[in-house]
C-alpha positions in Angstrom: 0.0 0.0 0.0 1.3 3.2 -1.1 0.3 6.8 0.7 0.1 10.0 -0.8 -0.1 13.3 0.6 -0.4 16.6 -1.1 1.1 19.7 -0.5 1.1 23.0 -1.8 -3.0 24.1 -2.7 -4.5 27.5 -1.8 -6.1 31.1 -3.1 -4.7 32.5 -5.8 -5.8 35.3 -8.4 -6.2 34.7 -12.2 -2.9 34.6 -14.2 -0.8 33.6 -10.6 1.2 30.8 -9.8 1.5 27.8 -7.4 3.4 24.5 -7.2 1.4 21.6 -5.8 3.7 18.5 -4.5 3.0 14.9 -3.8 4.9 13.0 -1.0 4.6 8.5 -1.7 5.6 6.9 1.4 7.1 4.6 -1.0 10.3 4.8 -3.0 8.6 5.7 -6.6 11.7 4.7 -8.6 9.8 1.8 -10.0 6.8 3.1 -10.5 5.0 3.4 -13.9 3.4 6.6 -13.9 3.0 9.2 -11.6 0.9 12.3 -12.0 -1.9 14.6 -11.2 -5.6 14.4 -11.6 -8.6 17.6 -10.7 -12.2 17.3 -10.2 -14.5 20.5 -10.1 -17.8 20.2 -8.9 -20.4 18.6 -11.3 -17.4 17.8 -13.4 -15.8 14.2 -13.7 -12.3 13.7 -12.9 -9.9 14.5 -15.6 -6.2 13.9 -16.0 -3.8 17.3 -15.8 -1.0 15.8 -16.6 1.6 12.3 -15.9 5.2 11.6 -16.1 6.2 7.8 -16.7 9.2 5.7 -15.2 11.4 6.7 -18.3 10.8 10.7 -17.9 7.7 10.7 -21.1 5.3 13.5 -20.0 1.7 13.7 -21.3 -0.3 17.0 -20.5 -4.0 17.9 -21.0 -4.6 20.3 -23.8 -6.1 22.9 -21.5 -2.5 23.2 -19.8 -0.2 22.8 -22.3 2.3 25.5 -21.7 1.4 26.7 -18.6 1.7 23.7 -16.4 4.9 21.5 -15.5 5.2 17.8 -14.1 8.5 17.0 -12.6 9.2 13.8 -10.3 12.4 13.2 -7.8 13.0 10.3 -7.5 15.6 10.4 -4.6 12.7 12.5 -2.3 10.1 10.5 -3.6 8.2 13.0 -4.7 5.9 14.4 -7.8 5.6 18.5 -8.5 3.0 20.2 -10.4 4.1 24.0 -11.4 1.1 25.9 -12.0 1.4 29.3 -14.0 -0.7 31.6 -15.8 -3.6 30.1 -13.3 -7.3 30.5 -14.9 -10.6 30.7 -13.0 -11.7 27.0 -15.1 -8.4 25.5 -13.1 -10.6 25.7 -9.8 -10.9 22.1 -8.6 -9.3 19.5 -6.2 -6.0 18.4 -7.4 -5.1 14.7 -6.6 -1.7 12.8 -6.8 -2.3 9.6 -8.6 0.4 6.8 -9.0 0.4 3.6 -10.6 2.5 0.3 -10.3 2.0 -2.3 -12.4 -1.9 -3.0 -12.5 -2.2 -0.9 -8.8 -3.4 2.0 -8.8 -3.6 4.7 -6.1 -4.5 8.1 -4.9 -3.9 10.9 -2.6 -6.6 12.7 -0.8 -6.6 15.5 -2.9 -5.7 19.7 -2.6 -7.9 22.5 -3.4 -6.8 25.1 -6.1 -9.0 27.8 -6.3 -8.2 30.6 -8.6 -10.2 33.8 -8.1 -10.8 36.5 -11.0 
């Protein structure tokens, strides 16, 4: 069983920045994928963006360009730089890793981005 905790959600105004970070109590070295999921209310849960075991990144359209993935593998640890924040990125950010056919989640951060 793998925890995750997230780190790094709050208040920000449209067009700021913020950095959310996912701690696995679990060396993530050999994991397949780690990356980050949101959820707005009435909305389904929609990948943001993932970053494999070899370094591939995939990102959702809507934040191409603006957001970043990065993983560290020595601190166990998955980073999501937000910038250029929009009012439509309001929703609970969660940290989502998968090994092998397991898959789990954090308990998930709120963004909310105010205009």
């Amino acid at each position: 069983q793998v925890q995750l905790v997230e780190s790094g959600g709050g208040l920000v105004q449209t067009g700021g920045s913020l950095r959310l970070s996912c701690a696995a109590s679990q060396s993530i070295s050999s994991t397949n994928a780690m990356g980050w999921y949101r959820q707005a209310p009435g909305k389904q849960r929609e990948l943001v963006a993932l970053i494999r075991i070899g370094g591939g990144t995939n990102y959702a359209d809507f934040v191409k360009g603006r957001f970043t993935i990065s993983r560290d593998n020595g601190k166990n640890t998955v980073d999501l730089q937000m910038n250029s924040l929009k009012s439509e990125d309001t929703a609970t950010y969660f940290c989502y890793l998968r090994r092998w056919s397991f898959e789990y989640w954090g308990q998930g951060t709120q963004v909310t981005v105010s205009s």
